[in-house]
Rosetta silent file (secondary structure, phi, psi, omega in degrees, C-alpha in Angstrom):
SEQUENCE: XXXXXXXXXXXXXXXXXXXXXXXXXXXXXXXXXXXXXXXXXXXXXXXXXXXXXXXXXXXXXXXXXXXXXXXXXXXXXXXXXXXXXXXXXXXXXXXXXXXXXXXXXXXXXXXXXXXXXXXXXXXXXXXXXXXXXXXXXXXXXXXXXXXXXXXXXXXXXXXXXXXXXXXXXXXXXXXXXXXXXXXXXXXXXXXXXXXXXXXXXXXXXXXXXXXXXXXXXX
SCORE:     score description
SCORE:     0.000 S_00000001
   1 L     0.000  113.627  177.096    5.682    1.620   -9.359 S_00000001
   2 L  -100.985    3.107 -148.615    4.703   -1.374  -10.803 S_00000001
   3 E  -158.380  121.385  156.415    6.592   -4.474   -8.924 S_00000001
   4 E  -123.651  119.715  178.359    6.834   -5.037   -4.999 S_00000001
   5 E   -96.592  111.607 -171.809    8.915   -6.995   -2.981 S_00000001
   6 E  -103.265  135.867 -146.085    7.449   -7.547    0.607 S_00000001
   7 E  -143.365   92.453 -147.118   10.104   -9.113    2.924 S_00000001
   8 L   125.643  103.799  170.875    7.946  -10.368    6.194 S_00000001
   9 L  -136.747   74.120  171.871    4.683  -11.647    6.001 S_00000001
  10 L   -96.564 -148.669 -155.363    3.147  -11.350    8.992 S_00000001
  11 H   -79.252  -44.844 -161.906   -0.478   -9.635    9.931 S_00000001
  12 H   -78.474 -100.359 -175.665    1.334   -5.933    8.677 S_00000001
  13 H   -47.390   13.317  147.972    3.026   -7.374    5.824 S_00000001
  14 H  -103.946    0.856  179.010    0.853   -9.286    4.310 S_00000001
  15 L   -88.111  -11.733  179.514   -1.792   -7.028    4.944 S_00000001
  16 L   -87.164  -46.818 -156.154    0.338   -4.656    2.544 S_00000001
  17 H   -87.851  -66.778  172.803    1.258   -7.355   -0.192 S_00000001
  18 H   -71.579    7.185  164.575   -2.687   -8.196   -0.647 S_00000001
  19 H   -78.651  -49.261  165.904   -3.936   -4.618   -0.829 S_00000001
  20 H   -55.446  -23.719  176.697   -1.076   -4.432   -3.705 S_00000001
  21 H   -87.800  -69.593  172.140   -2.158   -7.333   -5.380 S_00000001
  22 H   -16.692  -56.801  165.315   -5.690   -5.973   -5.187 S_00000001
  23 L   -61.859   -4.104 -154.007   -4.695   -2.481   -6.617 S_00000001
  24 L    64.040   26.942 -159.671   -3.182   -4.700   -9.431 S_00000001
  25 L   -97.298  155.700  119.843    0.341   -4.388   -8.956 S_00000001
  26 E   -13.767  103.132  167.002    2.904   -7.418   -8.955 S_00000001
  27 E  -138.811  142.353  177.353    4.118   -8.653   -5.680 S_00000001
  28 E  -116.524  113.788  173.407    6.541  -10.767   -4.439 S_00000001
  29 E  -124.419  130.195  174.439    6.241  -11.608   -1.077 S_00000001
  30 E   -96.106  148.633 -176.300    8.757  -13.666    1.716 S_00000001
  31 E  -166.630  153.115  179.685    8.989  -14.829    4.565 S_00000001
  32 L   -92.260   13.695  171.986   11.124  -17.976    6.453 S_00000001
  33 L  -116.324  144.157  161.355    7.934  -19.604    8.074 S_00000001
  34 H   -58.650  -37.442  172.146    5.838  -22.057    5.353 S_00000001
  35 H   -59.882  -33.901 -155.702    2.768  -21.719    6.885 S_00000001
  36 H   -79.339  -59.850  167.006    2.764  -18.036    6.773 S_00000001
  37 H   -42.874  -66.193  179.798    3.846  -18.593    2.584 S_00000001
  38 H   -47.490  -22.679  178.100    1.225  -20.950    2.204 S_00000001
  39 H   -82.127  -52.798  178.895   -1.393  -18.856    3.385 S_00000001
  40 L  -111.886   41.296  163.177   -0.649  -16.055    0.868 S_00000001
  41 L   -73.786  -38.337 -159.307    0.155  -18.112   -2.284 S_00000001
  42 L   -89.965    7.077 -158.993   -3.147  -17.973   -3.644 S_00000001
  43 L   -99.488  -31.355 -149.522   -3.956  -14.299   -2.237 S_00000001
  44 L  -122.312 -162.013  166.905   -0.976  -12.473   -3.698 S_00000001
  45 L   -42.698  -70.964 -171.838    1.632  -12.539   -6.967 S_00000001
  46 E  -139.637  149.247 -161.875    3.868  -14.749   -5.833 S_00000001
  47 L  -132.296   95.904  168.114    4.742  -16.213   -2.484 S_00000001
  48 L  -154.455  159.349 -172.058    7.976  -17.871   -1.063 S_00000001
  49 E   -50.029  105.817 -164.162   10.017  -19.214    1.630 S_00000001
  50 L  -148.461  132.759  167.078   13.639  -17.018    2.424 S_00000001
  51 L   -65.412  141.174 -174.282   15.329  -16.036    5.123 S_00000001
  52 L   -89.811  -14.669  178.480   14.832  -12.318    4.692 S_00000001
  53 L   -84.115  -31.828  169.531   17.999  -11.364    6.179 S_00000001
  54 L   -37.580   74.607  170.522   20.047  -13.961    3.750 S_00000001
  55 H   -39.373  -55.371 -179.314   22.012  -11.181    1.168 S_00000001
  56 H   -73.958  -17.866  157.290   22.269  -14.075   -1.100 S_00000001
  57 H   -39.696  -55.432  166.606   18.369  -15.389   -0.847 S_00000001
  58 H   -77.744  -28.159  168.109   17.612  -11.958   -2.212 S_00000001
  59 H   -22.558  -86.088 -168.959   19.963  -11.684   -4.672 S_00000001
  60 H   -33.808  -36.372  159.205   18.778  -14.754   -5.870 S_00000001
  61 H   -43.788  -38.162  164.048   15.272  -13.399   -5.685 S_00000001
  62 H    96.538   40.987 -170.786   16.097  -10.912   -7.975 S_00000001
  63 L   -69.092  -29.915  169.890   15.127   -8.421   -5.189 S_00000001
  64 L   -68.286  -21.217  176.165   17.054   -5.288   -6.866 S_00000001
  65 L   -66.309  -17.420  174.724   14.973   -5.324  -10.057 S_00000001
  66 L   -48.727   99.213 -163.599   11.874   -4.634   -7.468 S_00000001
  67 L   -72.330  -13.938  155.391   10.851   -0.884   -8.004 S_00000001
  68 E  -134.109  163.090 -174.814    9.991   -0.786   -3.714 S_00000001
  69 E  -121.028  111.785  179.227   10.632   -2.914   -1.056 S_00000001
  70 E  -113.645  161.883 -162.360    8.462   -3.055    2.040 S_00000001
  71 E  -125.894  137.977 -157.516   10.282   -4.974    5.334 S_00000001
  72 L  -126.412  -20.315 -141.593    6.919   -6.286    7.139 S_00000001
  73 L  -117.807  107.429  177.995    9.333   -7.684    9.984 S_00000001
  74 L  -101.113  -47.048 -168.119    9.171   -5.221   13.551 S_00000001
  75 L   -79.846   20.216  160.661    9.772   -7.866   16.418 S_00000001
  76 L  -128.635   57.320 -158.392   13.038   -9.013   15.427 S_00000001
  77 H   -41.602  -20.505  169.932   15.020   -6.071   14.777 S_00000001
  78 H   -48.452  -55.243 -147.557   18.249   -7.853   13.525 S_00000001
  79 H   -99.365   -1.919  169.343   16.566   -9.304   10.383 S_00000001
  80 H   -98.295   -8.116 -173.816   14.771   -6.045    9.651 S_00000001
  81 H   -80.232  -55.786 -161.276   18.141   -3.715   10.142 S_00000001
  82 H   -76.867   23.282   46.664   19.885   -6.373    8.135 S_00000001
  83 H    29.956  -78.991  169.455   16.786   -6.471    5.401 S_00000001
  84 H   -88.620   29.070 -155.679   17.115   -3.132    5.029 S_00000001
  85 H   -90.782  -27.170 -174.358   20.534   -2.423    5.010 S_00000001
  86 H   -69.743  -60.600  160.425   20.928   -5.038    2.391 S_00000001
  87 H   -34.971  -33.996 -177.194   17.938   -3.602    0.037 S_00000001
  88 H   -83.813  -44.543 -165.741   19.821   -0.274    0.133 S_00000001
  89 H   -60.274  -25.190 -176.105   23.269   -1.526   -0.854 S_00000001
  90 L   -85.359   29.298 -172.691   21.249   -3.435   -3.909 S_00000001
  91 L    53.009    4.084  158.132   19.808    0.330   -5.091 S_00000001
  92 L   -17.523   80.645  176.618   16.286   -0.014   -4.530 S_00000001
  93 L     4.014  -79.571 -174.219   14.584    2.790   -5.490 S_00000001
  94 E  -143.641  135.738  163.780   12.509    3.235   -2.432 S_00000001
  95 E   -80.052  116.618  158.484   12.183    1.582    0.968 S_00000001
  96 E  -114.865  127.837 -145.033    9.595    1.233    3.286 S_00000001
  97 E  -144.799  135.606 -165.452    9.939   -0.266    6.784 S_00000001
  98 E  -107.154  126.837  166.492    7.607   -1.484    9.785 S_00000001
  99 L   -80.642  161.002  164.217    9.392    0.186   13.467 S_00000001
 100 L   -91.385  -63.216  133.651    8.860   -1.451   16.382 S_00000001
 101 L  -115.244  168.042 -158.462    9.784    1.654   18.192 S_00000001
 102 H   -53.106  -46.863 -149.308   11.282    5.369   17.906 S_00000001
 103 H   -78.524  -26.166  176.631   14.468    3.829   18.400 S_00000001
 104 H   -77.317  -34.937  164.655   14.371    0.858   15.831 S_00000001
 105 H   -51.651  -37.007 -165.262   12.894    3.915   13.577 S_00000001
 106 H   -59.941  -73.363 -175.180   15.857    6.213   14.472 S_00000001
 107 H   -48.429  -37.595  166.869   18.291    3.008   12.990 S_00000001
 108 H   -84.535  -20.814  153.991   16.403    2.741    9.782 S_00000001
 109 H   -72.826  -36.606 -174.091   16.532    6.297    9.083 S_00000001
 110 H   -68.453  -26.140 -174.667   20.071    5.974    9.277 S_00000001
 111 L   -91.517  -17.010  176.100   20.829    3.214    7.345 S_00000001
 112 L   104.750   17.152 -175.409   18.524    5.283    4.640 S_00000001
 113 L   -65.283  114.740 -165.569   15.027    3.572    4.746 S_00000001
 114 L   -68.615  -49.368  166.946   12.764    6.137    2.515 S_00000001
 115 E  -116.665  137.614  177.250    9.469    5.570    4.967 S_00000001
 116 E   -99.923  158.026 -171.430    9.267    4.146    8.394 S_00000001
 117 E  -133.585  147.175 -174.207    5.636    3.127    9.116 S_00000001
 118 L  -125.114  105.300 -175.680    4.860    2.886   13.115 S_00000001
 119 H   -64.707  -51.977 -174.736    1.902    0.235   12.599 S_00000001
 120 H   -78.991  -13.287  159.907   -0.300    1.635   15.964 S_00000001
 121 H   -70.210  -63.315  171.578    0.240    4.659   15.480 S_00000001
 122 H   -52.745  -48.087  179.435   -0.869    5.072   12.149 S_00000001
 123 H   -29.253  -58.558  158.438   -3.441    2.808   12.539 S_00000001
 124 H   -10.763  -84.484  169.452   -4.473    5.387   15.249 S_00000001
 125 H   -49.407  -40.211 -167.666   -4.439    8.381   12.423 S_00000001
 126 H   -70.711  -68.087  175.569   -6.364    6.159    9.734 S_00000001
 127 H    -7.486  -60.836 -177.959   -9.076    5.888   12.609 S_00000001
 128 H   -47.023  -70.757  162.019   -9.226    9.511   13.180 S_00000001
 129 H    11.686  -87.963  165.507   -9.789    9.742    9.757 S_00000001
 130 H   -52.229  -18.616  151.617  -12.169    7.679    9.535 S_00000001
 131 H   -28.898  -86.282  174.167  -14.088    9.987   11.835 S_00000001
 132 H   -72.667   -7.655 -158.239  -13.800   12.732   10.836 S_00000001
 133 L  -158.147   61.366  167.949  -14.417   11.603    6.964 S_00000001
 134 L   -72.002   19.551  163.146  -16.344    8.714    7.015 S_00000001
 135 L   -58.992  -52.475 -143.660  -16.292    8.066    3.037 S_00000001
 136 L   -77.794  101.354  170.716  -12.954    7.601    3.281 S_00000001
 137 L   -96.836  -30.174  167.505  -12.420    3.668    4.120 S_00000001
 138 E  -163.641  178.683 -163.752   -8.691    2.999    3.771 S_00000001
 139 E  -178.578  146.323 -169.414   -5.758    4.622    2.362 S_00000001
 140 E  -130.650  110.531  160.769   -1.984    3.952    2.117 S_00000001
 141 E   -67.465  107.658 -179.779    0.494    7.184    2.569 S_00000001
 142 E   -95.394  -12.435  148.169    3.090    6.913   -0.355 S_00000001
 143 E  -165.058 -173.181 -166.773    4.485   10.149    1.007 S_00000001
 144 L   -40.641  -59.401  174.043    3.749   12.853    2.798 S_00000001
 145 L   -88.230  -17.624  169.172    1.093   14.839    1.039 S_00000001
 146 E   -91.280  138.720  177.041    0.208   11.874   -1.436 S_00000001
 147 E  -148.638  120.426  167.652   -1.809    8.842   -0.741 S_00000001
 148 E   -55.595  106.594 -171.406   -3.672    5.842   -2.513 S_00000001
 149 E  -136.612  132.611  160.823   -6.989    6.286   -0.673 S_00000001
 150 E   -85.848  123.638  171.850  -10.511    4.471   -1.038 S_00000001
 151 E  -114.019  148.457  152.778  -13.578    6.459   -1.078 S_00000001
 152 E   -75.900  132.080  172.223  -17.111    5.497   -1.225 S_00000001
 153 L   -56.614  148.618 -176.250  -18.735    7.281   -4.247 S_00000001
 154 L   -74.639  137.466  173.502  -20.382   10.154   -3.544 S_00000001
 155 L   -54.606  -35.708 -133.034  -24.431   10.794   -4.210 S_00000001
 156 L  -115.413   -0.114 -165.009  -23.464   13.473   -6.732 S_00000001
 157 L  -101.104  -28.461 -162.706  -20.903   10.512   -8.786 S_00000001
 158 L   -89.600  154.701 -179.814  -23.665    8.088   -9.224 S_00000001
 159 L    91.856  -39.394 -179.157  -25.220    7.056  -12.622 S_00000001
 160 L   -83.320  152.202  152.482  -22.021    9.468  -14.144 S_00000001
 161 E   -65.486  162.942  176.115  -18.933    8.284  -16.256 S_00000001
 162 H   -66.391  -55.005 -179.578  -15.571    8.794  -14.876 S_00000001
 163 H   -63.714  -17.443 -178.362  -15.108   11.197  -17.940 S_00000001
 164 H   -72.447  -50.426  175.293  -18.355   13.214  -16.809 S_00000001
 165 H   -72.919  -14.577  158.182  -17.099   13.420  -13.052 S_00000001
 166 L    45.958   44.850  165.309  -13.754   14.887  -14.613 S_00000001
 167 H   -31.726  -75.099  179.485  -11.597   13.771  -11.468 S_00000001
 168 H   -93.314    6.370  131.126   -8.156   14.912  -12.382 S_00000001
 169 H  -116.775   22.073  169.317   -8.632   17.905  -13.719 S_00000001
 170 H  -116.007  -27.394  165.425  -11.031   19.383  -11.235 S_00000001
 171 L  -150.770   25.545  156.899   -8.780   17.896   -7.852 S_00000001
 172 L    66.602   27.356 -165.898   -5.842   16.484   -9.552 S_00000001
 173 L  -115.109  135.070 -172.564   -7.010   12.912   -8.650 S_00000001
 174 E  -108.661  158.038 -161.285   -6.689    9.520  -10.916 S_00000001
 175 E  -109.308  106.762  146.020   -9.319    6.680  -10.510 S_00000001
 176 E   -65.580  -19.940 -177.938   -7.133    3.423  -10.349 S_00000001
 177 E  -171.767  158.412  148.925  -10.045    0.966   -9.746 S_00000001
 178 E  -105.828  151.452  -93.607  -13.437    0.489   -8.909 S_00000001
 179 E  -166.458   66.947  177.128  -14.382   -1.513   -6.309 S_00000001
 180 E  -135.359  132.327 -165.652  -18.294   -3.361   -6.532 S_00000001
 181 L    72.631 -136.908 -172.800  -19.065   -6.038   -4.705 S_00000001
 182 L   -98.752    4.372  176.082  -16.574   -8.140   -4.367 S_00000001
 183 E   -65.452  122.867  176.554  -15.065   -7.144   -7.867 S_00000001
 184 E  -102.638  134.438  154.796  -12.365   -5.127   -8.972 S_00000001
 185 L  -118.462   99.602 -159.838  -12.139   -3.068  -12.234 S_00000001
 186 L   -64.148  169.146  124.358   -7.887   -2.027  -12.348 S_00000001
 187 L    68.728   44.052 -176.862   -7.286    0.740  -14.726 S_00000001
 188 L   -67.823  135.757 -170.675  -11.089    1.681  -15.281 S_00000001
 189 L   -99.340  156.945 -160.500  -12.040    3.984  -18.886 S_00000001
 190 L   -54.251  -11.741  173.007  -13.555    7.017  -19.312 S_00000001
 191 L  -111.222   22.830  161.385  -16.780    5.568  -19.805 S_00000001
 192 L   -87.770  161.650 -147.770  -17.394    3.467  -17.321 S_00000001
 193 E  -127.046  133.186 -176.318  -20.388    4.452  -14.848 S_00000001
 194 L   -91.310  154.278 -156.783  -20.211    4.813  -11.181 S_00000001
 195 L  -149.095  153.378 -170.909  -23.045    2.808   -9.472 S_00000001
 196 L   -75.787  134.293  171.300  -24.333    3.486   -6.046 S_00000001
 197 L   112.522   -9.983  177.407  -22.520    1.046   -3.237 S_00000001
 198 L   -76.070  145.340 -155.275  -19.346    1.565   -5.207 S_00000001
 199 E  -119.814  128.585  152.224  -15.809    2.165   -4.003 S_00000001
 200 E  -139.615  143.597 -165.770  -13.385    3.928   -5.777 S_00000001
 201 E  -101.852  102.456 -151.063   -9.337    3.662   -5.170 S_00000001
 202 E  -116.921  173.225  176.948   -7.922    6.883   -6.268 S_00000001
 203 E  -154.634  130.679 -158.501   -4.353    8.544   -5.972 S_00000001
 204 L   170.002 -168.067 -176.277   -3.475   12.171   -5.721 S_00000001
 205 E   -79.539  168.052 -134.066   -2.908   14.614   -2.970 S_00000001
 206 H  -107.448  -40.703 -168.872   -4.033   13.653    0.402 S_00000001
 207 H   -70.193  -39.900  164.606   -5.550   16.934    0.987 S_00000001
 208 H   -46.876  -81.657  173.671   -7.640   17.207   -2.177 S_00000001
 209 H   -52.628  -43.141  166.755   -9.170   13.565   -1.785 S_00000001
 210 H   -74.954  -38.192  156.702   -9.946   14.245    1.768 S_00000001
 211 H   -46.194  -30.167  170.851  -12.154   17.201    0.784 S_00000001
 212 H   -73.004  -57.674 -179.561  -13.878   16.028   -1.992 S_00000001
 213 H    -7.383  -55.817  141.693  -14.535   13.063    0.578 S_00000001
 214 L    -5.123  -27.017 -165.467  -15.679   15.500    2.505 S_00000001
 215 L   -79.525  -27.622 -159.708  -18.434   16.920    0.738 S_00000001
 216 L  -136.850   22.502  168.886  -20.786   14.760    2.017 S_00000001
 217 L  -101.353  163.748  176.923  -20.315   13.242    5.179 S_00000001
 218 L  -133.078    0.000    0.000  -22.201   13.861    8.057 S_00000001
């Protein structure tokens, strides 16, 4: 997935659309209040003002060429049922959707919304997480057993290349970026060198990545 369309930009959806810009992906994200646009012009791809419910706003957007969609918008349940119902009729590959409750989730699985995300609840589980695994600083579930998750490197990672620590074929896990300072490097090569204080934002199975995590916390 290279291209996101975020439809909502409130604290959860824009909190989505700059972690995606961050990871280096393309995003386009809307929303009908200007301040709320204005605020994430400079953070994310692109930013701009649409009623999100408006079939012809996205059209015009060009919202079906988007390979996901995420609907950021829980406390007004009209403009997120009609958000997604309209993303599905334009084929979008895959949908993701913020519930308000089981019952506005029930209504977006029906209409055919590929993930529903329950913001306090998860929030809840990344906590635990965090707990139980404190390398592990944040992480986005792209489906059940898969996840884009940041780890702090490991004592036994630092001073080694990427090709040395041999990621993906010893736990099936790809490095998308490294993380130092305040710096990103997308799409990092086999020789770059892991440095102590460093973050790295990998993707692979959820189960994997929390164990290596794992290795070392106490």
């Amino acid at each position: 997935m290279k291209q996101f369309i975020v439809l909502g930009l409130g604290r959860f959806g824009s909190s989505v659309a700059i972690t995606l810009t961050e990871l280096g992906y393309e995003v386009l994200g809307v929303d009908s209040d200007p301040e709320r646009v204005n605020a994430l012009k400079d953070k994310i791809t692109e930013a701009v003002q649409a009623d999100i419910s408006d079939e012809r706003a996205l059209v015009e957007l060009g919202a079906k060429n988007f390979d996901a969609a995420i609907v950021g918008v829980g406390s007004i349940l009209e403009s997120s049922i009609l958000a997604a119902i309209i993303l599905k009729e334009m084929g979008i590959k895959y949908i993701v959707a913020k519930a308000q409750n089981a019952l506005h989730g029930k209504v977006l699985e029906k209409i055919g919304v590929d993930k529903i995300v329950f913001p306090e609840r998860d929030m809840g589980i990344r906590i635990a997480r965090s707990l139980i695994t404190p390398n592990i600083k944040d992480y986005i579930e792209l489906e059940p057993d898969h996840s884009v998750i940041e780890i702090e490197a490991l004592p036994d990672f630092i001073d080694k290349t990427l090709s040395e620590l041999d990621l993906r074929n010893k736990y099936g896990i790809n490095v998308l970026a490294i993380k130092r300072d305040n710096s990103f490097n997308i799409s990092p090569k086999a020789k770059d060198v892991i440095k102590k204080g460093d973050f790295l934002i990998v993707i692979g199975e959820t189960k994997k990545i929390t164990e290596l995590a794992g290795k070392s916390s106490h």
